[in-house]
C-alpha positions, 0 to 999 in steps of 0.5 A: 058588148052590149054596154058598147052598143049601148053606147053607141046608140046614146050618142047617135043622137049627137051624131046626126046633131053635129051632120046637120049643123054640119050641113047648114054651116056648108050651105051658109059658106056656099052662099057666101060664096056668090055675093058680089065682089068686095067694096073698096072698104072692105077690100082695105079692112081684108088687106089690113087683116092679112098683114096681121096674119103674115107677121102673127108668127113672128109676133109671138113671145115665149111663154108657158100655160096651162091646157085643159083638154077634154075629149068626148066619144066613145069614152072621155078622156080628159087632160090638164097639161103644162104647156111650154112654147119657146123658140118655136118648139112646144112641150107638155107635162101632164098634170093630171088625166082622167080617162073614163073608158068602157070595158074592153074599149080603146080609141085608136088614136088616143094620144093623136087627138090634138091640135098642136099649138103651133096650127094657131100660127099655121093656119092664118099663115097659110090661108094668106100666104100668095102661093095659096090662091084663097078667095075671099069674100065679106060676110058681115060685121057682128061682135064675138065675145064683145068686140066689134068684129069683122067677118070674112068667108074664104076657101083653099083649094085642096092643092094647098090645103090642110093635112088631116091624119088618118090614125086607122090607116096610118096616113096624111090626106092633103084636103081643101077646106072654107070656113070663117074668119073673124078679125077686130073691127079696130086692129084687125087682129084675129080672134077666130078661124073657123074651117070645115073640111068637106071631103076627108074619107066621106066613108068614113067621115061626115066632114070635119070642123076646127074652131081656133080662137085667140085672145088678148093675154097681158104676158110681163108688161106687152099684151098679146093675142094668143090661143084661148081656145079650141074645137075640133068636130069629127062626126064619125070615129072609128074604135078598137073593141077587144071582143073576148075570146079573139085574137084579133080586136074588131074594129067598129064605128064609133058615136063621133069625136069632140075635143075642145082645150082651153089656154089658161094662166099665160106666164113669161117663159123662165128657163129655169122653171120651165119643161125642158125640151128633148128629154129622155123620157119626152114622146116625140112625133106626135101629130096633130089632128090636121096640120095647115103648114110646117109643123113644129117639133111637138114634145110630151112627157 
């Protein structure tokens, strides 16, 4: 027990880190919030944005990749996965894992925490589609890994907003969330969404940040822009600690949850070479973190 609390007291540091950046990345997106309205120019670059994001989905192709997730708390664990996407379904083979758990600790979702492929798609769909009322507004132009970008704040309101699982109570929550997008300067292509969700359980949770970033992958002889990469920020996370000598395990606050994956190795989907779908020995019904729209069936094996 006292290496936990030990451990606990290392990482409140980066807890208190991560409520701070939370905080400014809040106040920025508030303030961005009061400018004037948008110039005809802009009002034009936004339009051009939002067609790209409505037709994204259907723009994809199948292909298969390479994952490599590493999830840092209480323990680390970290996963390199065979990623197949086909026909709008999704499945995973784990090549290899390391899990470096403290004594007698378990993370209570240790297989929930993801982002299923499929929120890349979700997200720009939902925070452009007409029924969901998001507002917009310019933030500025800049470049993000070289590129000219363009940049808009926006917010949804909680009525159509993202769905975030609470793995200790065993429930989805419906929140609102802001954040950032970042689109090509030239093609108006998204290469980032970040979002923060404010109000998820504020007993429980200091807000919740998800970063999804996309990039141009050549994939047979067309270029796509596909998922490259993603960050999900959970300052407070609770655990599962097997006290010695009790029946039942004690639940505790833990230091905070960062999982960050990386898509490498794009190849063209071969169906003879690839993950097969609905296997018996396949784990279905696993969900992501947080879900922006309809979610697809997600297979693991």
């Amino acid at each position: 027990m006292p290496a936990i609390v030990d451990a606990a007291v290392r990482g409140r540091w980066r807890l208190d880190l991560a409520i701070a950046a939370l905080v400014a990345f809040s106040g920025c997106i508030t303030a961005l919030y009061g400018q004037a309205p948008l110039t005809a120019e802009q009002e034009r670059a936004l339009a051009g944005i939002k067609e790209y994001s409505l037709n994204y989905a259907r723009s994809l192709p199948d292909y298969t990749c390479i994952r490599v997730t590493q999830q840092k708390g209480s323990a680390v664990i970290a996963t390199r996965e065979e990623l197949t996407v086909a026909g709008n379904r999704e499945a995973y083979k784990i090549l290899k894992t390391m899990n470096k758990f403290p004594l007698n600790v378990k993370v209570v979702d240790e297989d929930f925490g993801t982002i299923s492929v499929g929120e890349f798609s979700a997200v720009l769909g939902r925070i452009f589609a007409p029924d969901t009322g998001a507002s917009f507004r310019w933030a500025r132009s800049g470049k993000l890994r070289g590129r000219p970008v363009l940049v808009f704040s926006f917010e949804v309101r909680e009525e159509h907003g993202a769905r975030v699982f609470d793995t200790v109570e065993q429930r989805e929550l419906i929140e609102g969330y802001q954040g950032l997008i970042y689109a090509d300067a030239a093609s108006k292509a998204v290469l980032r969404v970040q979002t923060h969700i404010a109000d998820v359980l504020p007993e429980k949770f200091r807000g919740v940040d998800l970063t999804l970033d996309y990039t141009a992958v050549k994939i047979g002889e067309r270029e796509f822009i596909l998922p490259y990469r993603f960050d999900l920020e959970w300052p407070h996370k609770h655990v599962i600690i097997d006290s010695p000598g009790s029946r039942s395990p004690i639940l505790r606050e833990g230091p905070g949850l960062s999982i960050t994956a990386e898509y490498q190795d794009y190849r063209v989907y071969s169906a003879q070479s690839a993950i097969g779908f609905g296997e018996a020995d396949s784990k279905q019904d696993v969900h992501s973190a947080i879900t922006f729209g309809g979610m697809i069936p997600r297979e693991k094996k």
